[in-house]
C-alpha positions in Angstrom: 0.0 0.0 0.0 1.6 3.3 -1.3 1.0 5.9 1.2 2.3 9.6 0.4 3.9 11.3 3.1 1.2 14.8 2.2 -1.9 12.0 3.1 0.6 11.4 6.6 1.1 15.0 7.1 -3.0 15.9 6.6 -4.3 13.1 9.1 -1.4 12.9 11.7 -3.5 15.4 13.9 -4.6 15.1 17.9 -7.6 12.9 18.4 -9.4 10.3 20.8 -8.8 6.5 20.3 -12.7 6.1 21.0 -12.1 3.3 23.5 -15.4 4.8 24.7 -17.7 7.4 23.3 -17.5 10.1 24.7 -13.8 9.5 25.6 -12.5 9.5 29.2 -11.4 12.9 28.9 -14.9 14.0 29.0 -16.0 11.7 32.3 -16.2 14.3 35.5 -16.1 14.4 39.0 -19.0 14.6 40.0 -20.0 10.9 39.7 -20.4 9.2 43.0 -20.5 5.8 44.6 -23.6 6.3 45.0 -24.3 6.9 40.8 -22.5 4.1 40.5 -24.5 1.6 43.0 -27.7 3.0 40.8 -25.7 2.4 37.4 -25.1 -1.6 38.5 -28.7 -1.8 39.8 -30.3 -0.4 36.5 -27.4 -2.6 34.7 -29.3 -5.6 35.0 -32.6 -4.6 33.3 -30.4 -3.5 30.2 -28.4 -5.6 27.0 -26.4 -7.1 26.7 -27.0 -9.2 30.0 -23.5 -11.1 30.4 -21.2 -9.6 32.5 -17.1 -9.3 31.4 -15.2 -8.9 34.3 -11.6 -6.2 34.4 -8.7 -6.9 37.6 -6.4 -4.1 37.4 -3.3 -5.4 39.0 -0.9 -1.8 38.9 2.2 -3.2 40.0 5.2 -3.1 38.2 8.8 -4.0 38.7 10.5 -1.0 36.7 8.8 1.5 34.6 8.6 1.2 30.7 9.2 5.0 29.3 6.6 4.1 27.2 3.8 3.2 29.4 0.3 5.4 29.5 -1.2 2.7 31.5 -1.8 3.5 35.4 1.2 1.9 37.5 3.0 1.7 40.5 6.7 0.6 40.6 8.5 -1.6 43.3 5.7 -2.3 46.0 6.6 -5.2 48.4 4.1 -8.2 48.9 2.9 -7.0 51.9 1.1 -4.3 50.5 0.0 -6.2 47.0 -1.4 -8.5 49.9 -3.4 -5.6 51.3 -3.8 -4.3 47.7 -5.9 -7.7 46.7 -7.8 -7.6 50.3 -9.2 -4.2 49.2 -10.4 -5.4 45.6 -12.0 -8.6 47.0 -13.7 -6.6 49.2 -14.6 -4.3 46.0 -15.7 -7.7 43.7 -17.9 -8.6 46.9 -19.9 -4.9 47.6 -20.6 -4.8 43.5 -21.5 -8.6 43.4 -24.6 -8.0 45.9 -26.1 -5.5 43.5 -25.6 -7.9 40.1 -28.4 -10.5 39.4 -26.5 -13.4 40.2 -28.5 -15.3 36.7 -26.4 -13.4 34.8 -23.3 -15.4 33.5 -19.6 -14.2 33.4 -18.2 -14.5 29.1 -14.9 -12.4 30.0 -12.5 -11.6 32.6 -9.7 -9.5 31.8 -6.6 -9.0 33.8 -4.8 -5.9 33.2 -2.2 -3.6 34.6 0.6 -3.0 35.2 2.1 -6.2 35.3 -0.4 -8.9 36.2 2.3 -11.8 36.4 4.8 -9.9 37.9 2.7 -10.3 41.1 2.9 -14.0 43.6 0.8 -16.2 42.2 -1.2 -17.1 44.7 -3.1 -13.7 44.4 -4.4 -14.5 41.2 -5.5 -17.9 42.5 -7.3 -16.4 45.6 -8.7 -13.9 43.1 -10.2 -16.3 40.5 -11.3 -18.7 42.7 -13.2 -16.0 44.4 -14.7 -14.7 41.4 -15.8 -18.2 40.1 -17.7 -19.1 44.1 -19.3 -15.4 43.2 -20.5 -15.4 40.0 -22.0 -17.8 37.4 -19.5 -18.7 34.7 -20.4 -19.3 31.4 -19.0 -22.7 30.1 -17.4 -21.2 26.9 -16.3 -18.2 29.3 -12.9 -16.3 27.8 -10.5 -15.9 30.6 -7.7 -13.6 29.4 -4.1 -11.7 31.4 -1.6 -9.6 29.9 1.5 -11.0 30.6 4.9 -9.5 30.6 7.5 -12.1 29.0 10.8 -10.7 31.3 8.5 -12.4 34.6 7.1 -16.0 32.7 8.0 -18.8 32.9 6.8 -22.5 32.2 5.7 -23.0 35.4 3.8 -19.5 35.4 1.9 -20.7 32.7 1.0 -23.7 34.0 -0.1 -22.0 36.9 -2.0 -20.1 34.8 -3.2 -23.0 33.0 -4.7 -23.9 36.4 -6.6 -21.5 37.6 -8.7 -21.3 34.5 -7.1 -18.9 31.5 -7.4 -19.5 28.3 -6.4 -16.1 26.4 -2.8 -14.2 26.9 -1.9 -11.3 25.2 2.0 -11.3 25.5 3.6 -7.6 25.7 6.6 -7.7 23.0 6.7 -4.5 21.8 9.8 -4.9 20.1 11.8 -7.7 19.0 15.2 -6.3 19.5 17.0 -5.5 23.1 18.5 -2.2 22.3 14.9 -0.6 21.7 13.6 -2.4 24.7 16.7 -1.0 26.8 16.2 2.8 25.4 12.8 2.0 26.8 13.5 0.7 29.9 11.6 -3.2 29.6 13.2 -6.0 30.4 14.1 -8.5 27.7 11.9 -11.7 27.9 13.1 -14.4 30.1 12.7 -17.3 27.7 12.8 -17.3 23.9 9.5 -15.9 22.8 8.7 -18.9 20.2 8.8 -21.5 22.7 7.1 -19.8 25.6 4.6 -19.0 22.3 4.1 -22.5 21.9 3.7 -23.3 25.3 0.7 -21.9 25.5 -0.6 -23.6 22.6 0.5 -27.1 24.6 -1.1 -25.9 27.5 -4.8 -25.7 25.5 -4.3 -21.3 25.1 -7.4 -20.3 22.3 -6.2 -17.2 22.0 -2.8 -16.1 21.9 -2.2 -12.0 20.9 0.9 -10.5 21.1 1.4 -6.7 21.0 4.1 -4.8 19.6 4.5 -0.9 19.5 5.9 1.3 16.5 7.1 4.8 16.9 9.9 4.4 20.1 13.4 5.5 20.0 15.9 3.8 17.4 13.1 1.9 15.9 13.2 2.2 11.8 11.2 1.1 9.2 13.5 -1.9 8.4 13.8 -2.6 12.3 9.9 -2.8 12.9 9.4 -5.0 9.6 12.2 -7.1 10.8 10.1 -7.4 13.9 6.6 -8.0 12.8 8.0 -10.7 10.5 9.8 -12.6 13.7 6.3 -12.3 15.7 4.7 -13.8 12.6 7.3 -16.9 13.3 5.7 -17.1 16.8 2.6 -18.0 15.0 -0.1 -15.9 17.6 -3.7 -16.0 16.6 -3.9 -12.2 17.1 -1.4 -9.7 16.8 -1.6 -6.0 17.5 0.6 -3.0 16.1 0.0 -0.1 18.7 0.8 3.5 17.7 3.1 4.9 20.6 1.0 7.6 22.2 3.5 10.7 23.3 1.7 12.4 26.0 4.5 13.6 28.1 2.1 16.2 29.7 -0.1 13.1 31.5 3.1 10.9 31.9 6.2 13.1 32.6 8.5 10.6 31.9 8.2 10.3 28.3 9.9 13.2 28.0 12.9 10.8 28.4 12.0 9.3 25.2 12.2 12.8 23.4 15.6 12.8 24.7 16.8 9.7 22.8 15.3 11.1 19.5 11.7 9.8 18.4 11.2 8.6 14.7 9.5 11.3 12.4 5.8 10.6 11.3 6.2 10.1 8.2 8.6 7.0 9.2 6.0 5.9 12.0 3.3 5.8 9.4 5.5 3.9 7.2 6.2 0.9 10.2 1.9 1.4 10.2 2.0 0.8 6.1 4.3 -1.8 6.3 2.8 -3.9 9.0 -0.5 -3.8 7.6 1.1 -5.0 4.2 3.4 -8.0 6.0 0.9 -9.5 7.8 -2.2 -9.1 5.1 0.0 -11.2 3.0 0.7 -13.6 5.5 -3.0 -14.7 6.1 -3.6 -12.0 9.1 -7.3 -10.4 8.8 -6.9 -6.4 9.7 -8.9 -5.8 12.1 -10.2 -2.1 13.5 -7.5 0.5 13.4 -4.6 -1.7 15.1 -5.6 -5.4 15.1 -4.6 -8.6 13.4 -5.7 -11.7 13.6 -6.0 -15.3 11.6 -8.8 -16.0 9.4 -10.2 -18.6 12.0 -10.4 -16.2 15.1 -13.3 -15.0 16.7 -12.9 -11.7 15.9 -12.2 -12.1 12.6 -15.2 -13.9 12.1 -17.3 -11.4 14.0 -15.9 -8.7 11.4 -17.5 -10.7 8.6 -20.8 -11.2 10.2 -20.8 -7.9 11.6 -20.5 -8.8 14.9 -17.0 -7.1 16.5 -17.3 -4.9 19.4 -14.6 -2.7 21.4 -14.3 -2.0 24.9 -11.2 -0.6 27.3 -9.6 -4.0 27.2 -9.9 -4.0 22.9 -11.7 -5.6 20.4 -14.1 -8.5 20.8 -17.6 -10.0 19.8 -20.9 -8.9 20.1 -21.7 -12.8 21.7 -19.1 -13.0 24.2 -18.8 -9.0 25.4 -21.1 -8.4 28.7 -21.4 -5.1 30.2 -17.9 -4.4 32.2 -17.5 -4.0 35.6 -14.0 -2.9 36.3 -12.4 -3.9 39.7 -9.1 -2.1 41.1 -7.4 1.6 40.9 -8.3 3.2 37.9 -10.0 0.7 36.4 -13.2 1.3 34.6 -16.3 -0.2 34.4 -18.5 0.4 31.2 -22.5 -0.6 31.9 -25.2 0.3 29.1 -25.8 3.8 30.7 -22.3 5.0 32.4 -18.6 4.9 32.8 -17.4 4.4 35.8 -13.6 5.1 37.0 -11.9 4.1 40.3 -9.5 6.5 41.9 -6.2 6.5 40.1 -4.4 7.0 43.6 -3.5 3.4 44.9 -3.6 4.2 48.1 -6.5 6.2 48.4 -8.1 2.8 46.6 -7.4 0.7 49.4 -8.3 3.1 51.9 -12.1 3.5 49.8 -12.6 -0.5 48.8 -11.5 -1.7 52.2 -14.0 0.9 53.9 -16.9 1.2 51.2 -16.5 -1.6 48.6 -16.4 1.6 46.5 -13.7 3.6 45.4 -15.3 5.9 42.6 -13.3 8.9 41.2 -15.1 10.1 38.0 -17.8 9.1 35.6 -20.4 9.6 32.9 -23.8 8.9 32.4 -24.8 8.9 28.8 -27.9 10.6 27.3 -30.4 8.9 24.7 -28.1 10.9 22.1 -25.0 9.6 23.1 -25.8 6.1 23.1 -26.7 6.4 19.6 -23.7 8.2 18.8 -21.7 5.2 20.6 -23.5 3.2 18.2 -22.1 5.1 15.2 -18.7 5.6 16.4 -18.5 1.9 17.5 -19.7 1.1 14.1 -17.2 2.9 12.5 -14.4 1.4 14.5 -15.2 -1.9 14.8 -16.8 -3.0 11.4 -15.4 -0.2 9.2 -19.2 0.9 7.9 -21.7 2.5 9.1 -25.8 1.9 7.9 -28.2 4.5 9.6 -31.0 2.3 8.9 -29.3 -0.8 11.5 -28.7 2.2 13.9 -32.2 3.7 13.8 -33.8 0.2 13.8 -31.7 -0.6 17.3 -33.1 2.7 19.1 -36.9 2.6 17.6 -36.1 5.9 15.7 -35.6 6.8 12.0 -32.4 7.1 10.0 -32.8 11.0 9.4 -33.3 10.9 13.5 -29.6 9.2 13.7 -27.8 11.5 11.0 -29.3 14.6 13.0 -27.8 13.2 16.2 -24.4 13.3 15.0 -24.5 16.3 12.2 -24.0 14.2 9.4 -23.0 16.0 6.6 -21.6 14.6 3.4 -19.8 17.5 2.9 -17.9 17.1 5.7 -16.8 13.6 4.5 -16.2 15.4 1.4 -11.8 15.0 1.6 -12.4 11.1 3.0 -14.2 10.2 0.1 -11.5 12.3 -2.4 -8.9 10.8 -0.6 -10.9 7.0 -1.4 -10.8 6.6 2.4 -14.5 5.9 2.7 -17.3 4.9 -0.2 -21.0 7.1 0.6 -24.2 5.4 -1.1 -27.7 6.6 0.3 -27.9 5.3 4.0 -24.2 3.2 4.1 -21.0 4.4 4.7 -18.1 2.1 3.7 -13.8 2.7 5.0 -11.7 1.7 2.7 -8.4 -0.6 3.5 -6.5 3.0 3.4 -9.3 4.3 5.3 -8.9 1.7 8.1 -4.9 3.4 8.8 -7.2 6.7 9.8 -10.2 5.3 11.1 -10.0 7.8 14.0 -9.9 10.7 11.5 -13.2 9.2 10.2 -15.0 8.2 13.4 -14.4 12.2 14.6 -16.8 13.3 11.3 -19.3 11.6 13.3 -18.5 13.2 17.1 -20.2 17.1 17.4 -19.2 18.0 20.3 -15.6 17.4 20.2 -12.9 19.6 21.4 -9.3 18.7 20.3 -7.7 22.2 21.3 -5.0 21.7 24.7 -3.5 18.9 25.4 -5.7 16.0 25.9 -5.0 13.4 22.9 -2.2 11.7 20.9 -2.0 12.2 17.0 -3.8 9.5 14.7 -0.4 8.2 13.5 
């Protein structure tokens, strides 16, 4: 795919990754525990009726220069100990106010470093989760795993207690670029630890890499997405490094050793979509990659893909998420709901209040169908108004008013072949899909990209 650098230099502008609609820039303080206890309550009249599951585990041994994610470095086992008392206690006050018919299809464990943490804390956690809820027998169970802390055992551990879906974080292939970063190289050679998995009865094995960090090149990162096609992972995901050194000071550090230009970024972007295309990968959403035979990649076909805070999966296995630990967030059909990023004043709030609410959002009629569209966009690369208007009992003209639609303002996508326009249907190209943000923000009125509060599309 022949990208020239004046289409990189038009799109490369600040924008939200749409993770949720409106973004979590937008959720406020004035959401309360006691929004929140409504919020689960009301949950359980509303679609879909499974329930995915989100453990944020925040501990990490050093910190990656890279990292957006919400972390804390070094903490001894004494206080992860308290740390887990606190979010059991958390899992337990939200349980009571869940309709205990409802299954569990996903748990998610995210972080920080998940398995960087004893063991037995994520055996006490899923047992506990599995004596309090109902789990679905075809129930995805899925961690993010840091290869410098896993070994053979960890994964049969892990094995164990239930999991069934890793997403290994690679980020790069090569151990200068991880150095310049700060991440520990993996502990055992990525292939076998790969294929380990696979032995052990893993479904779903993703692993993510990141273009746009220091010394990285576009031969480098091909080099790199070729060697992770080797691995042979049923998913694989090419994130663009998000610079926001004014949310996490030390990326500045990463300035310092001399990022790569955009127009070379968006060339790793080009070329990774290319590789893997032609090595049997199914593109999927703005970022993801997976085999022909995945889930996900079926759900694309069938129209079925959805997108949450923990990324892309189906319509039939997605519940509405409630989010347990510091900063996690918990996404039910009417709000978002963030924990206190402040770990400390977490365990002080779920040890005393099961609660430990920070910020929210509670979504009006309007931006539920805007959701729709966005989602729409994002996941399945189209959009029909009539599907959208037949899902909220309103017309299609009722839809296109809700988010300004305006074919004029689509007028440089479709010049550019990023999208196709027929009456009611909006199509994204395979170019399109490199600047799908660019085309879901068409669709979002009341967005305000001036300050500092997103990355750049590319």
């Amino acid at each position: 795919m022949q990208i020239p650098i004046d289409f990189i230099k038009k799109y490369d502008k600040p924008g939200p990754r749409y993770t949720s609609y409106p973004p979590a820039t937008d959720f406020h303080t004035g959401f309360t525990n006691d929004d929140y206890r409504k919020s689960i309550i009301e949950s359980n009249k509303k679609k879909p009726e499974s329930i995915s599951i989100y453990i944020h585990i925040p501990f990490c041994p050093q910190q990656c220069h890279f990292c957006g994610c919400n972390t804390i470095i070094g903490k001894g086992n004494s206080f992860i100990h308290t740390y887990i008392n606190a979010l059991i206690n958390e899992i337990d006050t939200v349980a009571q106010l869940i309709d205990k018919n409802r299954l569990v299809t996903q748990v998610h464990w995210g972080g920080g470093t998940p398995n960087s943490i004893d063991y037995k804390h994520i055996e006490r956690i899923m047992k506990h989760l599995r004596t309090t809820f109902k789990f679905a027998e075809n129930s995805e169970i899925a961690i993010e795993c840091s290869p410098a802390y896993l070994s053979f055992d960890d994964i049969d551990k892990l094995t164990e207690y239930g999991f069934n879906r890793v997403s290994l974080g690679v980020q790069d292939t090569r151990e200068d670029v991880l150095n310049i970063v700060n991440r520990r190289i993996p502990k055992n050679d990525l292939k076998k630890t790969v294929d380990y998995f696979r032995i052990n009865g893993f479904k779903g094995i993703n692993i993510d890499l990141i273009y746009g960090l220091p010394l990285q090149t576009e031969e480098s990162f091909k080099s790199t997405v070729k060697q992770a096609i080797e691995m042979n992972p049923d998913r694989l995901v090419t994130f663009s490094y998000a610079h926001v050194p004014w949310v996490k000071g030390y990326q500045k550090l990463l300035e310092t050793a001399g990022l790569p230009e955009p127009e070379e970024k968006m060339k790793m972007l080009v070329n990774s979509y290319d590789i893997l295309t032609s090595n049997g990968y199914v593109s999927i959403g703005m970022d993801h990659f997976a085999k022909p035979e995945d889930d996900i990649a079926i759900a694309l076909k069938t129209n079925k893909l959805h997108r949450n805070f923990q990324g892309y999966c189906t319509t039939e296995t997605t519940g509405q998420v409630y989010g347990f630990g510091a900063s996690s967030i918990s996404q039910v059909w009417g709000a978002y709901i963030q924990n206190t990023k402040d770990i400390y004043k977490y365990v002080k709030q779920a040890s005393n209040e099961g609660f430990a609410v920070e910020r929210g959002y509670s979504l009006s009629q309007d931006e539920q169908i805007r959701r729709a569209v966005i989602n729409e966009i994002m996941c399945n690369n189209k959009l029909n108004f009539n599907e959208i208007a037949l899902n909220f009992d309103i017309s299609p003209l009722d839809v296109q008013k809700t988010v300004d639609y305006k074919v004029e303002k689509l007028s440089e996508f479709e010049a550019d072949e990023l999208i196709q326009i027929s009456e009611n249907e909006i199509q994204v190209s395979d170019r399109g899909r490199l600047v799908v943000r660019n085309i879901a923000m068409a669709f979002d009125p009341t967005l305000d990209t001036s300050g500092q509060k997103f990355s750049k599309t590319v």
